[in-house]
C-alpha positions in Angstrom: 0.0 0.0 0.0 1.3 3.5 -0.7 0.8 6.7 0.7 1.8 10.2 -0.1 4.5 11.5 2.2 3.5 15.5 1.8 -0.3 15.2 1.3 -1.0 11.8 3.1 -2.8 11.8 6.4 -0.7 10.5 9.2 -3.2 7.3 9.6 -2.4 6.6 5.5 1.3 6.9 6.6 1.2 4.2 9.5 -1.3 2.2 7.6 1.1 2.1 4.2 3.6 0.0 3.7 5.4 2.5 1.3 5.6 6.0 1.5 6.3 8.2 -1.1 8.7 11.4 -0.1 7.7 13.4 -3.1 3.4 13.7 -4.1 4.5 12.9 -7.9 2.8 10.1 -10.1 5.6 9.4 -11.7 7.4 7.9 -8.6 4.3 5.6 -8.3 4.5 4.4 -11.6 8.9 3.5 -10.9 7.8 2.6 -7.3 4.8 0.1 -8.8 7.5 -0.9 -11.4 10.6 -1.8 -8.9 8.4 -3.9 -7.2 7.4 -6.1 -9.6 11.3 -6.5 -10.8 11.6 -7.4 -7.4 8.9 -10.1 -7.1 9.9 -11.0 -10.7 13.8 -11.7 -9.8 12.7 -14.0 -6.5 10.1 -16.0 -8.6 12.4 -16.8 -10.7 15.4 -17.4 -7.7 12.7 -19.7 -6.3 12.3 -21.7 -9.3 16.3 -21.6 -9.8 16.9 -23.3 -6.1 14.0 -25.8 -6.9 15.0 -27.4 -9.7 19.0 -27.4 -8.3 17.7 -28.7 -5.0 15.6 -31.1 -6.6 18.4 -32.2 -9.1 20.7 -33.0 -6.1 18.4 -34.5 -3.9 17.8 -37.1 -6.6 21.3 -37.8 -7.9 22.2 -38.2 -4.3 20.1 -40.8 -3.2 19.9 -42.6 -6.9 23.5 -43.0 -6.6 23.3 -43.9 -3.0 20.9 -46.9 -4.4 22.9 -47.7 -6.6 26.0 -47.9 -5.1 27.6 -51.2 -3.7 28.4 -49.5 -0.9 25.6 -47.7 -0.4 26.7 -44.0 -0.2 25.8 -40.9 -2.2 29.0 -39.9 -4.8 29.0 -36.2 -3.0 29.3 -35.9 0.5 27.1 -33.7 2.6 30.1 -31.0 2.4 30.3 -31.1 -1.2 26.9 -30.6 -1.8 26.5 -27.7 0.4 29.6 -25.7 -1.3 27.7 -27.2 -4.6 24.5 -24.7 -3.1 26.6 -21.9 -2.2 28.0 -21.6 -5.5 24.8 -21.7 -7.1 23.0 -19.4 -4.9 25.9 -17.1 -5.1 25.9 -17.0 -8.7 21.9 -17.2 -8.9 21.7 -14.2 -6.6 24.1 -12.0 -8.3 22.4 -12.7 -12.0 18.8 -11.8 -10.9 19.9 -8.6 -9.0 21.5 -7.2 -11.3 18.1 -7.5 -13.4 17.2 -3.9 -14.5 13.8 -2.6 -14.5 12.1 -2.0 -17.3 8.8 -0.4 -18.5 7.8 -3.7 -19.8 7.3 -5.0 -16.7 4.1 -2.3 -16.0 2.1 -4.6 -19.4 1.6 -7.7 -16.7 
């Protein structure tokens, strides 16, 4: 929710989860904009650390099945710098994600 930060009422203030310091629509439309970047770069972080999670989680315990011996080919250590990498990597790609006006069509 947004609220004005020179014409708003003090209860719109404390009610809003956004205030704008300037009464200008144009800062609405960027504000309305950044936030949908924002939502847009941790869908798709989400769906990034699914489908490596996922990934891991199964080669882990298919190779623990399949193994004589009965343990996974990477070791608890290995797939945790495995995850750091990725979300490291992940995390810097969709940040840097620029807004754009495209975003305001959804």
């Amino acid at each position: 929710i947004f609220s004005m930060g020179i014409a708003g009422t003090e209860v719109a203030k404390e009610a809003s989860d956004i205030i704008l310091m300037d009464d200008n629509f144009a800062s609405i439309v960027k504000a309305i904009m950044w936030g949908r970047c924002v939502n847009g770069a941790v869908r798709k972080f989400l769906q990034f650390q699914l489908s490596t999670n996922v990934t891991a989680v199964v080669m882990a315990f298919v190779s623990a099945v399949a193994s004589a011996s009965e343990s996974s080919v990477l070791s608890a250590v290995q797939l945790l710098w495995i995850n750091t990498i990725m979300d490291i990597f992940a995390a810097l790609t969709l940040a840097t994600d620029p807004a754009s006006p495209v975003l305001l069509d959804r």
